[in-house]
C-alpha positions as CSV (number, residue, x, y, z in Angstrom):
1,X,128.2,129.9,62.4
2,X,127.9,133.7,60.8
3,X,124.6,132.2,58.6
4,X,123.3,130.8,62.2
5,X,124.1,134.0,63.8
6,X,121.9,136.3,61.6
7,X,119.3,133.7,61.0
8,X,119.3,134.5,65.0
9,X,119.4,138.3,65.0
10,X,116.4,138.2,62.3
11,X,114.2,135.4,65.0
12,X,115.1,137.6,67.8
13,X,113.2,141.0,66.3
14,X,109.9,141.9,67.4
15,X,109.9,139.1,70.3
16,X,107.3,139.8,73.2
17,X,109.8,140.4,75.7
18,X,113.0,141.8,74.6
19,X,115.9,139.0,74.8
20,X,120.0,139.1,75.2
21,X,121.2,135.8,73.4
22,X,125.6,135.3,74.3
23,X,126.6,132.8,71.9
24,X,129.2,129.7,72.4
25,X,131.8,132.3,70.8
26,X,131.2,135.3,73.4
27,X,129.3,137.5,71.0
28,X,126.0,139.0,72.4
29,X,122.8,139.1,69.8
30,X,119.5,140.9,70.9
31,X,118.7,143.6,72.6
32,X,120.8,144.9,75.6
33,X,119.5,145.5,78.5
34,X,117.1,143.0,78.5
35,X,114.5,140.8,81.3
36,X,115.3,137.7,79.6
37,X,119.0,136.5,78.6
38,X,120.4,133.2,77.6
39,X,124.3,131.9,77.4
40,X,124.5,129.3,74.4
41,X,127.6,126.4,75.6
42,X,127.2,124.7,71.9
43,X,126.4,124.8,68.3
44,X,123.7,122.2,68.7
45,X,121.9,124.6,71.7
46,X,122.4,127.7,68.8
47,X,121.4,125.3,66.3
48,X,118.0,124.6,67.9
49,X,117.5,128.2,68.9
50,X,117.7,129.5,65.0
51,X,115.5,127.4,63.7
52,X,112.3,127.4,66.6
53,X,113.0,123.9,68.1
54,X,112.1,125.1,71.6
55,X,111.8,121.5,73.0
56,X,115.3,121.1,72.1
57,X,116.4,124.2,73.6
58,X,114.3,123.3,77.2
59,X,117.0,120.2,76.9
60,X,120.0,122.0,76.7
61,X,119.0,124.0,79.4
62,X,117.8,120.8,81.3
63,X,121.6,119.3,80.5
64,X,123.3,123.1,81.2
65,X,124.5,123.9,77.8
66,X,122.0,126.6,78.2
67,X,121.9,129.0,81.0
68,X,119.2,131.4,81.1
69,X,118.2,134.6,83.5
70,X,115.2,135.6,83.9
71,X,111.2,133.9,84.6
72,X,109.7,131.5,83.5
73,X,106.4,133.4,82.4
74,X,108.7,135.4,80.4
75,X,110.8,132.7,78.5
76,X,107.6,130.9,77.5
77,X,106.1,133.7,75.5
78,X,109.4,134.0,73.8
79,X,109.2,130.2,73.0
80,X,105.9,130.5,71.9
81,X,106.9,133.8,69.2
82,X,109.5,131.9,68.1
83,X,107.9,128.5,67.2
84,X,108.6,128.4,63.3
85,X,104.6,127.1,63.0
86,X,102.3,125.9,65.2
87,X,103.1,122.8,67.1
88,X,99.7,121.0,66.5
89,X,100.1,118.4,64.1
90,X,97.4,118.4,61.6
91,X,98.1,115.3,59.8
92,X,100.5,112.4,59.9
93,X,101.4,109.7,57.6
94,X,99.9,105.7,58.0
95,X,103.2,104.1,58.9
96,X,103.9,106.7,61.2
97,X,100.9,106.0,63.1
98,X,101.8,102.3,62.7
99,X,105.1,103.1,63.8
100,X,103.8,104.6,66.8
101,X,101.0,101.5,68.1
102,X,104.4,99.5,67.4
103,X,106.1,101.6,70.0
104,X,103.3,102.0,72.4
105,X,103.0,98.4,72.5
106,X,106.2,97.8,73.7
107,X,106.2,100.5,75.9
108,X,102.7,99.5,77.8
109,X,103.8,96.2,79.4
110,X,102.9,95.9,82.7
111,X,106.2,95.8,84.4
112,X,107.2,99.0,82.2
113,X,104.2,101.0,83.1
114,X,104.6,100.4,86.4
115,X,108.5,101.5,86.6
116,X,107.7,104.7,84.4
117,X,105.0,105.7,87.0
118,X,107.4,105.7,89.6
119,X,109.8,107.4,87.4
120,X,107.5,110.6,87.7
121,X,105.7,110.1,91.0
122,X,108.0,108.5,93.4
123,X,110.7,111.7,92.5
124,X,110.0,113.1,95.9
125,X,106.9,113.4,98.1
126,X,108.7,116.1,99.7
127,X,109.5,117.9,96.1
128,X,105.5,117.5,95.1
129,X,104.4,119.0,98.6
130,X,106.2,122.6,98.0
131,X,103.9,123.3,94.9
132,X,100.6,121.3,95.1
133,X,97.6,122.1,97.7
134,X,97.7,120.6,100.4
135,X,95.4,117.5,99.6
136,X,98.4,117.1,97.2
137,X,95.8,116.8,93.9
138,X,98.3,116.5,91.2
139,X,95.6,116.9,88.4
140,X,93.4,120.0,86.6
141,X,91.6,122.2,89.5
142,X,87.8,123.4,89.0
143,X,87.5,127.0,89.5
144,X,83.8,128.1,89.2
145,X,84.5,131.3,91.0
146,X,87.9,133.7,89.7
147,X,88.7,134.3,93.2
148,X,89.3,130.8,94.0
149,X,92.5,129.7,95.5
150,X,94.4,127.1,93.9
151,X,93.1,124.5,97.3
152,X,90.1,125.7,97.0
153,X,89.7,124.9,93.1
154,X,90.9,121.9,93.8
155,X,88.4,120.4,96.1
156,X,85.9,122.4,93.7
157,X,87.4,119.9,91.4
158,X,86.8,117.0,93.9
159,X,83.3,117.6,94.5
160,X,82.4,118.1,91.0
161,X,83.6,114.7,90.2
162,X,81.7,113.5,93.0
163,X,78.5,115.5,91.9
164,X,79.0,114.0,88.3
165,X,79.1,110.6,89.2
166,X,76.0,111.0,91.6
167,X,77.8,109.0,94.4
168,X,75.8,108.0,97.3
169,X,76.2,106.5,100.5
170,X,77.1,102.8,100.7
171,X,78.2,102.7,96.9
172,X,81.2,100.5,95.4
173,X,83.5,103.5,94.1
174,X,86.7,102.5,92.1
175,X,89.3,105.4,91.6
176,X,91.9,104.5,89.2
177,X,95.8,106.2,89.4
178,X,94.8,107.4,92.7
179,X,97.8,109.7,93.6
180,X,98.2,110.6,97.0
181,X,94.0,109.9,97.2
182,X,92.5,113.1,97.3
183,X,89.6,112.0,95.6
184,X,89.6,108.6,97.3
185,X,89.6,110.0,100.8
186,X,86.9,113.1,99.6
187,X,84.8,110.6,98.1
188,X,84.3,108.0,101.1
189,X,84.2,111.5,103.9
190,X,81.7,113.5,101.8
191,X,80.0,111.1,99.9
192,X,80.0,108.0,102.1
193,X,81.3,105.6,99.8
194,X,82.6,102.1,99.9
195,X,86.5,103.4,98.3
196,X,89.0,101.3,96.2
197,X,92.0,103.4,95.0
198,X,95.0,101.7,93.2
199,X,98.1,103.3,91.8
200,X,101.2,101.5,90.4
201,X,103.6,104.8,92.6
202,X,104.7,103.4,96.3
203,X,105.7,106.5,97.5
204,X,101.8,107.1,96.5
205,X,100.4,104.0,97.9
206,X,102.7,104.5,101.4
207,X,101.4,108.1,101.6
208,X,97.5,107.5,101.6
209,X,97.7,104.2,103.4
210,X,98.7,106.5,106.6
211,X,96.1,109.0,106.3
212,X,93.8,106.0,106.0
213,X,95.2,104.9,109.4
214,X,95.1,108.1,110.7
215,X,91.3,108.9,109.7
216,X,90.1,106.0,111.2
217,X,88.8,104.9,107.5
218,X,89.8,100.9,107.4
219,X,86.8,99.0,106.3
220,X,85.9,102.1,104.3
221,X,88.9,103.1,102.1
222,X,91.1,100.7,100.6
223,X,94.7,101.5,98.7
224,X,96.0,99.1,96.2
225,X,99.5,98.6,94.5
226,X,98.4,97.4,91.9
227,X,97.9,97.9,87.8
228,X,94.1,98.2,86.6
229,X,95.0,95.0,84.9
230,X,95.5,93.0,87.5
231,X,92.0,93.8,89.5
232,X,90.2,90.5,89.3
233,X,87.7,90.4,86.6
234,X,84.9,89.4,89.1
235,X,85.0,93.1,90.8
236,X,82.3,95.0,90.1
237,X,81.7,98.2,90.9
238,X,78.8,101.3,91.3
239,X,80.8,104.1,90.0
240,X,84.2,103.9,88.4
241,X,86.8,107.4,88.1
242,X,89.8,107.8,86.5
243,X,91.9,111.3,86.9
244,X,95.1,111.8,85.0
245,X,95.5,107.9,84.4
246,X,94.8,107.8,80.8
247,X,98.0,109.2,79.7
248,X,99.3,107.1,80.9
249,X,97.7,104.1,79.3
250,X,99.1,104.3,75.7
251,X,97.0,103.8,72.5
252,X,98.0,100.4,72.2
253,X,96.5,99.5,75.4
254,X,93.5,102.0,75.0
255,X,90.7,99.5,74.1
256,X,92.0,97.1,76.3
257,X,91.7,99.6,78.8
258,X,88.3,100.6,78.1
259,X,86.9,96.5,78.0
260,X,88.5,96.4,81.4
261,X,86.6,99.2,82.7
262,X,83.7,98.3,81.5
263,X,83.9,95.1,82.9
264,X,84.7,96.8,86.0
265,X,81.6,98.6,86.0
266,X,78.1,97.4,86.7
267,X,75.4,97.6,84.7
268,X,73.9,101.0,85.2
269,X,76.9,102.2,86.9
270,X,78.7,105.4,85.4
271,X,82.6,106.3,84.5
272,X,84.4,109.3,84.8
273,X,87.3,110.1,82.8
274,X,89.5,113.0,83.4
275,X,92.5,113.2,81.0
276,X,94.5,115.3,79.5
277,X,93.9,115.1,75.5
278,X,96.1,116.1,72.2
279,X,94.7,118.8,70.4
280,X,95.6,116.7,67.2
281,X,93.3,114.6,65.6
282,X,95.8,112.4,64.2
283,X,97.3,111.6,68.1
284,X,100.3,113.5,67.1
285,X,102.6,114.7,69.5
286,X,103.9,118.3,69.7
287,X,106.3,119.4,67.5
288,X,109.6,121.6,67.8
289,X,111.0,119.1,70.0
290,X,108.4,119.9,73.1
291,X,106.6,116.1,72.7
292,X,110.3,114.5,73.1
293,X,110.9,116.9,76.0
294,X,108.2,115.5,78.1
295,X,109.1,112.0,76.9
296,X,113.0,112.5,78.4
297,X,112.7,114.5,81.2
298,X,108.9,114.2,82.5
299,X,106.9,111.7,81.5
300,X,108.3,108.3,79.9
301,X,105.8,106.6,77.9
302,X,103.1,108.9,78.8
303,X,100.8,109.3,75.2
304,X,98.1,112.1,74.9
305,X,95.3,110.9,72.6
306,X,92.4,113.1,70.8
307,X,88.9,113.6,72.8
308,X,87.4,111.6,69.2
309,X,89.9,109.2,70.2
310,X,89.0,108.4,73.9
311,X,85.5,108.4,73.3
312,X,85.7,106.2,70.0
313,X,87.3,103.5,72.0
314,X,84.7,104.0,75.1
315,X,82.4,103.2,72.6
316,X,83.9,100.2,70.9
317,X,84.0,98.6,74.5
318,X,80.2,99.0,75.1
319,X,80.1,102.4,77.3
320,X,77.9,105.5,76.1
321,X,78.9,109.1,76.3
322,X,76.4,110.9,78.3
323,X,78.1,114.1,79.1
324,X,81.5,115.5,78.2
325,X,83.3,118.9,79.4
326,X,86.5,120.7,78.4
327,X,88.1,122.3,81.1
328,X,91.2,123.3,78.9
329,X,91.9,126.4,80.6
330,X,91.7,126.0,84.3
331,X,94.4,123.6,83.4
332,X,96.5,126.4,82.2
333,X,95.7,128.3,85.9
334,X,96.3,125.5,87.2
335,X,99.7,124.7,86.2
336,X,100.4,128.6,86.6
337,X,99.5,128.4,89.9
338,X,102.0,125.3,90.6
339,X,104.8,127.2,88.4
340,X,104.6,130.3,90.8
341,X,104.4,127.9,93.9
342,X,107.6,126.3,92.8
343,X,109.2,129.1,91.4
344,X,108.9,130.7,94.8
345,X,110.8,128.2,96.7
346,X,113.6,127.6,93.8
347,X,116.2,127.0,96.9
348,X,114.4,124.8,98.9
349,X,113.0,122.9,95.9
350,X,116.8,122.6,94.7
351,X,117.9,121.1,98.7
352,X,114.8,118.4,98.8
353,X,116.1,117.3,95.5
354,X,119.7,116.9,96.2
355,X,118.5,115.0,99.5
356,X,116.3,112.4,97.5
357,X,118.6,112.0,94.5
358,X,121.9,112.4,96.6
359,X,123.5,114.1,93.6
360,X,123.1,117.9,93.6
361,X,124.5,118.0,89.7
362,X,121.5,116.0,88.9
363,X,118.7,117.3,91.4
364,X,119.7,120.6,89.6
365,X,118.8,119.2,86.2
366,X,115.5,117.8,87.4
367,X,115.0,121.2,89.2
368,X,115.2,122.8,86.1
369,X,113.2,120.9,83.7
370,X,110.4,120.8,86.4
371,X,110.7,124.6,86.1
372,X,110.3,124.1,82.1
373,X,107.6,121.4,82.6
374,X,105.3,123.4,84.6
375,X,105.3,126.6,82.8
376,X,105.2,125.2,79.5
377,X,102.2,123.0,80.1
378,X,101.1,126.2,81.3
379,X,101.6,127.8,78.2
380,X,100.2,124.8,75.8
381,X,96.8,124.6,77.7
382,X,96.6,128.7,77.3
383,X,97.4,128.2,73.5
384,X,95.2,125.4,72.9
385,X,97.9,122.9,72.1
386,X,96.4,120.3,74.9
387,X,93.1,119.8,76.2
388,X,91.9,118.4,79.3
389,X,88.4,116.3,79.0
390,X,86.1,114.8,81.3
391,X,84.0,112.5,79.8
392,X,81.3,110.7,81.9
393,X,79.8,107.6,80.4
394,X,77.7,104.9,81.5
395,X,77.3,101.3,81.0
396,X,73.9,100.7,80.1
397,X,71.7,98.3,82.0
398,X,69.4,97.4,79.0
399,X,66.2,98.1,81.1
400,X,64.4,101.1,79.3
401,X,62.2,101.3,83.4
402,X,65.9,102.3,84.8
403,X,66.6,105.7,86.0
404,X,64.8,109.2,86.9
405,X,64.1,109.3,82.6
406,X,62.2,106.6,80.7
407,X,65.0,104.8,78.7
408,X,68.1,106.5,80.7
409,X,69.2,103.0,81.2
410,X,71.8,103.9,84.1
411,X,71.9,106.4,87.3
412,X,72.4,109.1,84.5
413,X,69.6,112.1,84.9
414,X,70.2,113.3,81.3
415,X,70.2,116.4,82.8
416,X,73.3,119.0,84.1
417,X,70.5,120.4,86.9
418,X,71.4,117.5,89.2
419,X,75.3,118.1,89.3
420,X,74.4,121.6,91.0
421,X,72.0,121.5,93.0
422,X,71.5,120.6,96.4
423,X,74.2,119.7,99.0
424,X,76.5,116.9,99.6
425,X,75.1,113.6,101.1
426,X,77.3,113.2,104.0
């Protein structure tokens, strides 16, 4: 414990913001006073703390055998100055890539994709309203202007999708892991679209199935529950998106996914593909214990993949790359944004909780690694440990006549201009 102890004191000097440590003993380590403090319960918590496994030290504060005092903002630059190296995997070995496709193969069925989507996304509808916008748009915002609020970035967001896709009025749209169907609804309103959102979350499905009532948008806007997998293979569509669905598809499934999209798509027709992506090249999760964090607490079977990844398997399946943007760090405002929404309302987010999980032990717990979840995505995206890409790709109608531009061969200008200009078509 004495070797753990000064391994401690000698981590804890020169820290961004200054940090009181009370060990499992009583003894205080670090400075005094200090904005940020933390009360280690057991060895295992000190253990982790020593040696830079911050992942492991967001679980024992998850599971209460960490207490800490202080913000958020402030605990994750003092997880980040303590990493022992940086988290990005550059390299990992054959069988433990072939460990991992073993994994994600079991993990990808069906019936368990559809149960650890509603781990995440059926948690509380009530929970997600306090931080989100109001559309409730539970992916990466668009801000083209700094002033932007976080609603207003998101339906920046919205509409750039739209733009990028070129939708026009009367068109078969196909928006896959709809969410509470933002996009779906923006899409059909602004664009005039003929709009088929599915999503394996009920809570989800229930949610947007009312404001379709309530719009007056049957006929127009359809929600599905219902996996990608199971849309019949005879469905073809104009334009095809995808936003924060990806991760959840697992490298197993990844080609598979990509064939199915494609067949999904009409010839001509173009794919957008918003995901978050590893900033690995190998697919390796994060180290120090934050990739199992996720895992546990968040996001169970969710997989990031590298960018070279996504698009080598969009290729494979017979869809061409026409256009592809990083929009890494409105991510990290993004998520900020959520963070301070949530860490605003700590007392009503802890009562919604304990109403939907009827145990306030355990809506405390999820309370707190949402608080940890938030702010250190936040932090990653900032750091460059994660990326978030969308990729637009077409499928190629094999007529060279096709398109504004000789041998375009889809609705795709080859061109950025057309994605700015002008207004919305309806």
């Amino acid at each position: 414990m004495e070797l753990l102890r000064k391994r401690l004191e000698q981590r804890l000097a020169g820290l961004p913001v200054a940090l009181a440590v009370e060990l499992p003993s009583g003894t205080r380590v670090g400075a005094a006073p200090a904005p940020l403090g933390l009360r280690l319960r057991d060895r295992g918590a000190l253990l982790a703390l020593a040696s830079g496994q911050v992942g492991r030290v967001g679980a024992a504060i998850v599971e209460g055998r960490v207490d800490f005092e202080g913000s958020v903002r402030d605990l994750m630059a003092t997880a980040a100055a303590l990493l022992p190296s940086s988290p990005v995997a550059t390299s990992v070995h054959w069988w433990a890539r072939a460990m991992a496709r073993l994994r994600s193969s079991a993990l990808h069925t069906q019936a368990r994709d559809a149960h650890q989507v509603q781990f995440h996304y059926d948690l509380s509808d009530d929970f997600y309203a306090l931080w989100l916008d109001p559309r409730r748009v539970y992916s990466c915002a668009y801000y083209p202007r700094p002033d932007m609020t976080l609603a207003q970035a998101q339906e920046a967001k919205l509409d750039h999708i739209c733009r990028k896709l070129a939708l026009r009025p009367g068109e078969r749209f196909l928006d896959i892991g709809a969410g509470w169907g933002a996009l779906l609804l923006f899409a059909a309103e602004h664009y005039g679209v003929q709009a088929l959102g599915i999503t394996l979350s009920r809570h989800q499905h229930a949610w947007v199935q009312q404001l379709i009532d309530a719009r007056g948008l049957q006929g127009r806007v359809e929600i599905r529950l219902c996996d990608y997998r199971q849309l019949p293979p005879g469905q073809v569509f104009d334009k095809v998106a995808s936003v924060g669905m990806v991760e959840h598809v697992g490298r197993a499934q990844l080609q598979a996914y990509c064939a199915t999209v494609h067949g999904l798509l009409r010839p001509g027709g173009l794919l957008l593909n918003h995901g978050i992506s590893a900033a690995s090249v190998s697919d390796a999760q994060l180290g120090a214990g934050m990739g199992d964090f996720v895992e546990k607490y968040i996001f169970p079977g969710g997989e990031l993949l590298h960018v070279s990844t996504m698009l080598h398997a969009l290729a494979r399946s017979g869809l061409e790359m026409v256009d592809t943007e990083n929009l890494r760090p409105h991510y990290a405002r993004t998520l900020w944004a959520w963070s301070d929404a949530l860490e605003g309302q700590l007392a009503q987010a802890g009562r919604v909780l304990a109403a939907q999980i009827g145990d306030a032990a355990r809506a405390a717990s999820v309370l707190r690694a949402y608080r940890l979840y938030l702010a250190g995505s936040a932090m990653g995206f900032e750091r460059g440990w994660m990326a978030l890409h969308q990729i637009l790709a077409q499928r190629p109608d094999g007529n060279v006549a096709t398109g504004s531009m000789r041998g375009a061969q889809s609705d795709y200008p080859f061109n950025r201009q057309y994605i700015y200009a002008g207004t919305r078509q309806a």
